[in-house]
Each structure stands twice: as structure tokens, then as C-alpha cells.
N, C-alpha and C positions, 0 to 999 in steps of 0.2 A: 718293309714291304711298301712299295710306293701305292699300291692302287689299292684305297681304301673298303671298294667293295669287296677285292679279293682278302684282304683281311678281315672284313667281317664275315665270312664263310669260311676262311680256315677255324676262326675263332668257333664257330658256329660247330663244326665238324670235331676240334676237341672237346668240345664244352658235353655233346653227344657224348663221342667216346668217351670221357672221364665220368661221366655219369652212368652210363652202362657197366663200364669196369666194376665200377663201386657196385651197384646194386647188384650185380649178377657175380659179387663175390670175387670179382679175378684179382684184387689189389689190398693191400693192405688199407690202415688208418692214413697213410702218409702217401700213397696215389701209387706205391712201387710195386709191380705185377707180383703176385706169390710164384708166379712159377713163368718165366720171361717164357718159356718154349710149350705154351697150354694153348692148344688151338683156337679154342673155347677167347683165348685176349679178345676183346675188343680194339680194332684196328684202324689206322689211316692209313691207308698204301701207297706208295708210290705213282704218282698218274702215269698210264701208261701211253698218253699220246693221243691218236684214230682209235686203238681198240682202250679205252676206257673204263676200270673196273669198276667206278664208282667210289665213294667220298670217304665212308667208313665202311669195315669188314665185321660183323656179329651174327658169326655164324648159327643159325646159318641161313643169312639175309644179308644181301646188299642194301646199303641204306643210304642213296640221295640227299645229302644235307642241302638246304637251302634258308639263308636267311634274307626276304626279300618283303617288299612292301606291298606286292599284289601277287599271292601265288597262282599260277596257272598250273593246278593240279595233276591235269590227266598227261599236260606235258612233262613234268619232273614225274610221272609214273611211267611213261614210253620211257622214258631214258633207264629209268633204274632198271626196269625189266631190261632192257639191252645190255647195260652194264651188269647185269646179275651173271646173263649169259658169258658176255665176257672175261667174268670170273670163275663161270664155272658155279655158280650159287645156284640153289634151287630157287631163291626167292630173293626179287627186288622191291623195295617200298621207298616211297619219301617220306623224308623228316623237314617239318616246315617249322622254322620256330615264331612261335607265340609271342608278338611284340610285346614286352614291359613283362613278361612271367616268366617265372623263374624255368630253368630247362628240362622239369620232368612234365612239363606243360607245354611243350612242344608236339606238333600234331602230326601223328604217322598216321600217313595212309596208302590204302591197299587197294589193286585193283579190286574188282569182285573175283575174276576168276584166281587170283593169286589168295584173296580171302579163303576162298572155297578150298583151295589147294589147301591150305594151312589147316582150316578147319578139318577137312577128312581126317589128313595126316595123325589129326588128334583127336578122331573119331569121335566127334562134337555134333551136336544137334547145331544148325543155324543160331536156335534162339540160346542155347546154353554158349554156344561160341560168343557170340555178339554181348549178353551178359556177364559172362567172365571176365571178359577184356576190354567193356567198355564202349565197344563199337557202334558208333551211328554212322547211318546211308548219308549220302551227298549224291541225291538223284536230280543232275542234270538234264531237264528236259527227257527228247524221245530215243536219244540217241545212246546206247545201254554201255558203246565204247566212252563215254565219259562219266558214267559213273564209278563212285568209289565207298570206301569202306575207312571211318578215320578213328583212333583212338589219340591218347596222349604217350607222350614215350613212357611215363609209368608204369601205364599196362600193359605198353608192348612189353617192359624189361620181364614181368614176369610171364607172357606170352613164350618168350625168348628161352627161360628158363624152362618153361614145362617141355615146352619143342625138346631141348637141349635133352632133357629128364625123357622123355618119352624115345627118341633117339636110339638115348642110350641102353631102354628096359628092352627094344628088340631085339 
């Protein structure tokens, strides 16, 4: 790969998936999926051009990988909400990885209204949502379209998991 920032973003983008796979159970000891055809994989898709699905597939979230030295947050949250759409996902977020930590230390963030979305879905009080998973505000000034919602990918995976689990109990 010649251009080295695009390789530090594919790398970024596996490093997610392979550590989502592992903790959400889809892979064995040795990184090889239990079951290649379980929707449930955690995924890198194919870029698909102008209509754009987004970076990794963890259903059921599109998830904006970015590895960069100044994140501009609310802008990798427009995109993945676009690209969610694109895919056809109920939910887009960004994954910003954490310079020098290791990758369950990486920091996903949510708009608010995509928060709230999630949070109902799993018929959470605010303050038990926000405690469960970690979650602190990142209140931008007065303007409420640049606020957000950030955990680490830790608590997303088991975020991910109870969604998946709750999902599945209706």
C-alpha cells in the first residue's frame, strides 16, 4: 500500500474488527470465525464508491474507523450516520483510536439522538444507560448538533452484545 495514512486506517479498521470478533465470541483462539456465514461476524466491507457503507460492519452499527491526530468528532459522526443509512443499519458511530493504547481503548462515539435511539431500544433509564457502558457527554458549546456521547470500544463490545441479546429476546 503506497499511502501510508491509508494504511494506518485499514490497519486501524482491522485491529477494531479483530477485536470485536474475539470479544463478542465470533472467532475462535486462532482469529478463524466459528461459523464464516453468522451475521452476527464482525466485518470490513467492500467500499462501495459515492454510496459509502462505512469502514466495519457490527451489527447492528456502522462503525467509522478513524486513526488520526486531531479528531473532528461531529464530522466522522455525519458521515457514519450517512453511511449507516447507506447500509441499511439502524445505527452509525465513530471509532477514534487512542494514540499509544492499546485497542479496547479506543473511543466510540455517538450522536445523542443515536444514544437515545440505542438507549430506549434497551429500555434504559439515561443515567443506567450512561453507567452501564461508560458513557460521558462531550458538550460542545451552544450548538446541541455537536454534541456527543463517548465510551471506549470495551463497553461498546458489551453494548453490542446486550443489543444483539435483546434483539434477539423479541
Amino acid at each position: 500500500m503506497a499511502n501510508p495514512n491509508k494504511a494506518k486506517g485499514t490497519a486501524w479498521e482491522s485491529a477494531v474488527r479483530d477485536y470485536l470478533n474475539a470479544e463478542l465470541g465470533q472467532v475462535d483462539e486462532y482469529g478463524k470465525w466459528l461459523d464464516p456465514y453468522d451475521a452476527c461476524n464482525v466485518r470490513r466491507p467492500a467500499q462501495e464508491g459515492a454510496a459509502d457503507v462505512g469502514d466495519v460492519h457490527c451489527v447492528p452499527f456502522v462503525l467509522e474507523c478513524k486513526n488520526v491526530a486531531r479528531a473532528s468528532v461531529p464530522t466522522f459522526l455525519r458521515q457514519a450516520e450517512v453511511e449507516a443509512r447507506h447500509a441499511g443499519f439502524p445505527y452509525g458511530v465513530a471509532v477514534v483510536k487512542a494514540q499509544r493504547l492499546n485497542v479496547r481503548r479506543g473511543k466510540v462515539h455517538f450522536t445523542v439522538a443515536t444514544w437515545t435511539r440505542v438507549r430506549l431500544a434497551l429500555g434504559m433509564t439515561a443515567r443506567a444507560f450512561a453507567d452501564r457502558y461508560g458513557f460521558t457527554p462531550s458538550l460542545r458549546g451552544l450548538d446541541t448538533g455537536r454534541w456527543y456521547m463517548s465510551t471506549d470500544l470495551e463497553c461498546f463490545a458489551h453494548l453490542v452484545d446486550d443489543a444483539r441479546t435483546s434483539h434477539h429476546a423479541r
